[in-house]
C-alpha positions in Angstrom: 80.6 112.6 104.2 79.6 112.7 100.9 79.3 109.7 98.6 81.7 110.8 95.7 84.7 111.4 99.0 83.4 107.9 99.9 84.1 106.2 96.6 87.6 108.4 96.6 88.8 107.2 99.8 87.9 103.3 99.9 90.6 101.4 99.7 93.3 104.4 99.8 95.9 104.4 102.2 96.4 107.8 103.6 99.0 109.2 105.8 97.8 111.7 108.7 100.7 113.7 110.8 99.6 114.6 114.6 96.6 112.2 114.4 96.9 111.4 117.7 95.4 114.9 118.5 92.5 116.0 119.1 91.5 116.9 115.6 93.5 114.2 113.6 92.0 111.5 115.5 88.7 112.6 114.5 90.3 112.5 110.8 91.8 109.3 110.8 88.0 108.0 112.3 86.6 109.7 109.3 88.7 108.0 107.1 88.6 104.8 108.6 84.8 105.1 108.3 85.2 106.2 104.4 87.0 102.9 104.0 90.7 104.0 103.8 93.2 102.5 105.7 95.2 105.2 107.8 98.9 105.6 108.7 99.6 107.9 111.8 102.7 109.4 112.3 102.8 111.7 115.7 105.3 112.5 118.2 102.7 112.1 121.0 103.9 116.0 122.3 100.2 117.3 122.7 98.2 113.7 121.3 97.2 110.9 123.3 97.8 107.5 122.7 93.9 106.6 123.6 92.6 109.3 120.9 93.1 106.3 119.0 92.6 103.3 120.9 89.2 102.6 119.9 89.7 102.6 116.1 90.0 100.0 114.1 92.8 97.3 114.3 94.5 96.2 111.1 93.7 99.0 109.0 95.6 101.6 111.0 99.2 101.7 111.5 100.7 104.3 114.4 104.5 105.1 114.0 106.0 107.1 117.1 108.4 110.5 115.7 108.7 113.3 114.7 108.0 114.3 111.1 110.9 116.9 110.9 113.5 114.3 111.6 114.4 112.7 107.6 114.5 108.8 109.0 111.2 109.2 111.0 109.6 111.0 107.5 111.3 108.3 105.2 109.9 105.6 107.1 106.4 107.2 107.3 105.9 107.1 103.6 107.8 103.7 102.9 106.2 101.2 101.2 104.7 98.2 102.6 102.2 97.8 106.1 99.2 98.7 105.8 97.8 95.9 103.5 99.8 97.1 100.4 102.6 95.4 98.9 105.9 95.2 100.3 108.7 97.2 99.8 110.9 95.6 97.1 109.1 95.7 94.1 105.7 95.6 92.8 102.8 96.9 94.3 102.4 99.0 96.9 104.1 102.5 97.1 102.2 105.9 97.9 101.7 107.2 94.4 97.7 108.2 93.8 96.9 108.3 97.2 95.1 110.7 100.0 97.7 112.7 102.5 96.9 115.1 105.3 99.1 116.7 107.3 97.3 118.2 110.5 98.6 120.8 112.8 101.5 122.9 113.5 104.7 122.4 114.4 105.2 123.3 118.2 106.8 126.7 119.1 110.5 126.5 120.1 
């Protein structure tokens, strides 16, 4: 990973959909290693709980849903978790940060 990413990344607080997966586990280790603190949001339909057992505790946060249901999205990007500040008030919040959204929706 290259240095100026590096610099980008520490500290952020990104948001990965479907990192439970194959491929977005491996992004959420990236980003753990780049110093960012990761948010997963995945329904667990093809990803595996133990994709990301091994990663760091306390700077990862998993919320179970699916990202096409408004609540489950809503609470995905709420403020507050992840080390920020909470949600009434100062501090915190989502603006200036890193997302990635992974995958595809499944076929119906």
């Amino acid at each position: 990973m290259s240095s100026d990413l590096v610099r980008t990344l520490e500290g952020s607080r990104c948001l990965v959909t479907g990192g439970a997966g194959f491929i977005g586990s491996h992004l959420v280790d990236g980003l753990l290693a780049a110093g960012g603190t990761v948010r997963v949001l995945d329904n667990f339909s093809t990803g595996f709980r133990r994709n990301l057992e091994l990663l760091e505790a306390g700077r990862i946060e998993i919320i179970e849903g699916d990202a096409s249901v408004l609540e489950v999205g809503r609470r995905a990007v709420a403020d507050g978790g992840l080390g920020g500040g909470g949600g009434g008030g100062g501090g915190g919040g989502w603006g200036n940060q890193i997302w990635v959204r992974h995958g595809a929706p499944p076929a119906r």
